[in-house]
C-alpha positions, -999 to +999 in steps of 0.1 A: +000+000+000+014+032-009+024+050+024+002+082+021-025+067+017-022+042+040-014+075+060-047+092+048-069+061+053-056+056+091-072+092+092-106+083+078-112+056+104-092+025+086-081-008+104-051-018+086-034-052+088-012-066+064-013-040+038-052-039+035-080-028+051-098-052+079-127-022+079-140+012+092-148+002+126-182-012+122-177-047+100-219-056+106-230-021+097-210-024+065-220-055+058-254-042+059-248-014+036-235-038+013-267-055+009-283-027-009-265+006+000-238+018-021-201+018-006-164+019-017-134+000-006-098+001-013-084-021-037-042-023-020-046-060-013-051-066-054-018-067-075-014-048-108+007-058-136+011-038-165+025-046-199+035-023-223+054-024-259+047-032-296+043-069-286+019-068-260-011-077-277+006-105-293+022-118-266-008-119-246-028-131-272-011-164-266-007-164-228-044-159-215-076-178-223-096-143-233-092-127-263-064-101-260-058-082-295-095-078-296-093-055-264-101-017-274-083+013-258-119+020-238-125-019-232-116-041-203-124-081-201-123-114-174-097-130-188-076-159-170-043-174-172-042-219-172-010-240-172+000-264-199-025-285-181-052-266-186-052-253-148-059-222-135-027-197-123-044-171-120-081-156-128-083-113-135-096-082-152-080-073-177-081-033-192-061-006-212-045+029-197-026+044-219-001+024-235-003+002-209-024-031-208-032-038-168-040-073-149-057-072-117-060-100-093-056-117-062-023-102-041-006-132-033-002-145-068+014-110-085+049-117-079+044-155-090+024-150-121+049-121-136+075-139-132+061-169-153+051-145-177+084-128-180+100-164-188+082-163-218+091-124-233+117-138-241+132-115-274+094-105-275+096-067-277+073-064-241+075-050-208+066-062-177+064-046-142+044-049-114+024-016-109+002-025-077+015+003-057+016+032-089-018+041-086-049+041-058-072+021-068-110+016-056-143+002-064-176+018-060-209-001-055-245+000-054-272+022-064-258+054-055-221+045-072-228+066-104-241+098-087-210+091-061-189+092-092-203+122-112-203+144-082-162+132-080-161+143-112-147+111-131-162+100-163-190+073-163-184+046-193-216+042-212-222+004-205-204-025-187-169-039-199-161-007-207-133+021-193-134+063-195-103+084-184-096+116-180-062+140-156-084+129-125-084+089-136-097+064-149-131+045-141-136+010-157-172-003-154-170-040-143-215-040-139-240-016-141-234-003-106-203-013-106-169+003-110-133+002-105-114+036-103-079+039-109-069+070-095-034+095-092-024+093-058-021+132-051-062+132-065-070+103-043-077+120-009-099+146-028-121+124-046-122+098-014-138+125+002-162+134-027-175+101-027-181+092+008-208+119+006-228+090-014-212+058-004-201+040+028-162+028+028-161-006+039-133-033+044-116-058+022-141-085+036-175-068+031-160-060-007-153-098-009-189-107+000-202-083-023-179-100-051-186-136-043-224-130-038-223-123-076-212-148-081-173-138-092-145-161-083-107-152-076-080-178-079-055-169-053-022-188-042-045-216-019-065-226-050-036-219-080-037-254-106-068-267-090-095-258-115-100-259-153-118-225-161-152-240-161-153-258-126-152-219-115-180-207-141-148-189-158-169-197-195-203-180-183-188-150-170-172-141-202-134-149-194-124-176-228-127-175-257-131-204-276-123-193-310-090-175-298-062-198-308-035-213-289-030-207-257-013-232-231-035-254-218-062-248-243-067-282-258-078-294-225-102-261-222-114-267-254-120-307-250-137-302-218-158-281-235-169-299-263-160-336-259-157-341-225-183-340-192-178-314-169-179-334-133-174-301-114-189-269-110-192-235-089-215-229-063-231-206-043-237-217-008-237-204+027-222-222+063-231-214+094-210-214+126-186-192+132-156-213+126-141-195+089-136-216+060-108-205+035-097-208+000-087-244-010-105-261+020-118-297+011-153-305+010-166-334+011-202-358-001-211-394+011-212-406-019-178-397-030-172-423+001-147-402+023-126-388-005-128-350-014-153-340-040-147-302-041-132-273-026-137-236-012-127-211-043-135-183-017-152-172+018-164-139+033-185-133+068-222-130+059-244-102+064-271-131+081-243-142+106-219-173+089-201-170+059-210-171+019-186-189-002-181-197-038-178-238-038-165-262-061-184-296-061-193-324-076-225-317-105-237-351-100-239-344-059-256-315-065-282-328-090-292-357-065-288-330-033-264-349-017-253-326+013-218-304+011-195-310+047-169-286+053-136-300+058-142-337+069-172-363+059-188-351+093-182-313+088-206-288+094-232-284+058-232-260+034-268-248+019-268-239-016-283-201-020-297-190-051-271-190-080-263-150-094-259-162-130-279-195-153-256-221-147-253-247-180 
């Protein structure tokens, strides 16, 4: 986290631990605004990479699983990242500023994931840094976010997938209320200000219920190699392309696809108990007989008390509503909760 702002956020009422903020005091009450107020949180604990040079597009192209040269100057994209295996590395949004194409996602994975990426410039005429701490970054949410963001005096994009930028920053609109802001850090105080007129800050937690609950997964370093893009609805939300080309791991993508049966999918479910499952905990079914049959993709505290997590499990278990036990065969059970998005 860039130290002024740390510095400026300490100031506004932030509880910071680890580079990111726990909250503004009040987890429950934010929580509650989440539900269907409009807040803001800070983005810190997300890593940026940016790539830059005449071979960007290209080299991209054949890295990710989204189409890259198609990407506009005011366009932004899921787009995901899969081993030669066809496993998931590393799950992002994808956008341009300026001559520079930008990756955001999960933290813990930014040093890891650029430097795999970097193996493979090689005389490629691309360049890769990580730029997590060159900007302040935020997301706005709810039904207030595009007043909030007017009266801020950034630029609205006209629909969703879409970016606007102007000297004060740029906004890129990830849903219709929805929308990251990347912002100059001398600006960011100012337009922090302007917007809590309209929107709540909140924690890193309440924004990842608010993420989860629709429905949006994010591969960090506990789940990295453990899903094709499907198992995590990676295909519905927009993030691969199948008419793209090459990319490694893609003839697994593809055949599970088209020739082969999905056994896996994600789920929305909730657990109650105040004991906090994490990314890459085992799940388990009886009739997968004591052996694992999914996994926790991610887990936030609830507004209702327990915690909502995005679940990986078995499609077959699910269709013949076998129950879901956290951790062990006798774990506590997970309730499925109404799914954000048509599932196929």
């Amino acid at each position: 986290m860039i130290p002024d702002w740390q510095d400026f956020l300490t100031r506004q009422g932030a509880r910071i631990e680890g580079g990111q903020v726990r909250d503004f005091g009040n987890p429950t009450e934010e929580l509650a605004t989440a539900q269907t107020g409009t807040v803001m949180a800070d983005l810190s604990q997300l890593g940026l990479l940016a790539f830059s040079g005449e071979d960007t597009a290209e080299f991209l192209q054949n890295q990710f699983t989204n189409d890259v040269r198609g990407l506009h100057a005011e366009s932004a994209a899921w787009n995901g990242y899969c081993s030669a295996k066809g496993r998931m590395l590393a799950n992002f949004l994808i956008w341009r500023n300026g001559t520079d194409t930008c990756l955001q996602l999960s933290g813990d994975i930014r040093e890891t994931v650029l430097k795999r990426l970097k193996m493979f410039v090689l005389r490629s005429k691309v360049a890769a840094r990580d730029a997590t701490d060159e900007n302040v970054r935020l997301v706005l949410a709810g039904p207030g976010a595009q007043t909030a963001l007017s009266e801020a005096g950034l630029l609205l994009p006209d629909s969703p997938m879409k970016t606007a930028a102007d000297a004060h920053g740029q906004t890129v609109r990830i849903g219709e209320d929805k929308l990251v802001l990347m912002l100059p850090p001398a600006r960011a105080p100012a337009i922090w200000e302007a917007l809590s007129h309209h929107a709540r800050p909140v924690g890193t937690s309440t924004w990842d219920w608010l993420r989860l609950s629709n429905g949006i997964p994010m591969i960090t370093a506990a789940t990295q190699e453990e899903f094709v893009p499907q198992m995590i609805n990676w295909e519905v939300l927009g993030g691969v392309s199948f008419q793209k080309g090459c990319y490694p791991g893609q003839e697994i993508v593809a055949r599970t696809q088209y020739l082969g049966k999905l056994k896996r999918r994600m789920y929305l479910a909730h657990m109650e108990g105040n004991e906090t499952p994490t990314a890459g905990d085992a799940l388990y079914t009886p009739d997968m007989e004591g052996q694992a049959s999914g996994m926790v993709v991610n887990a936030a505290p609830a507004p209702e008390g327990g915690f909502d997590l995005l679940a990986v499990a078995q499609i077959d278990s699910i269709s013949a509503n076998q129950p879901i036990h956290w951790k062990s065969a006798g774990g506590p059970v997970l309730s499925l909760k109404r799914q954000p998005y048509p599932l196929p």
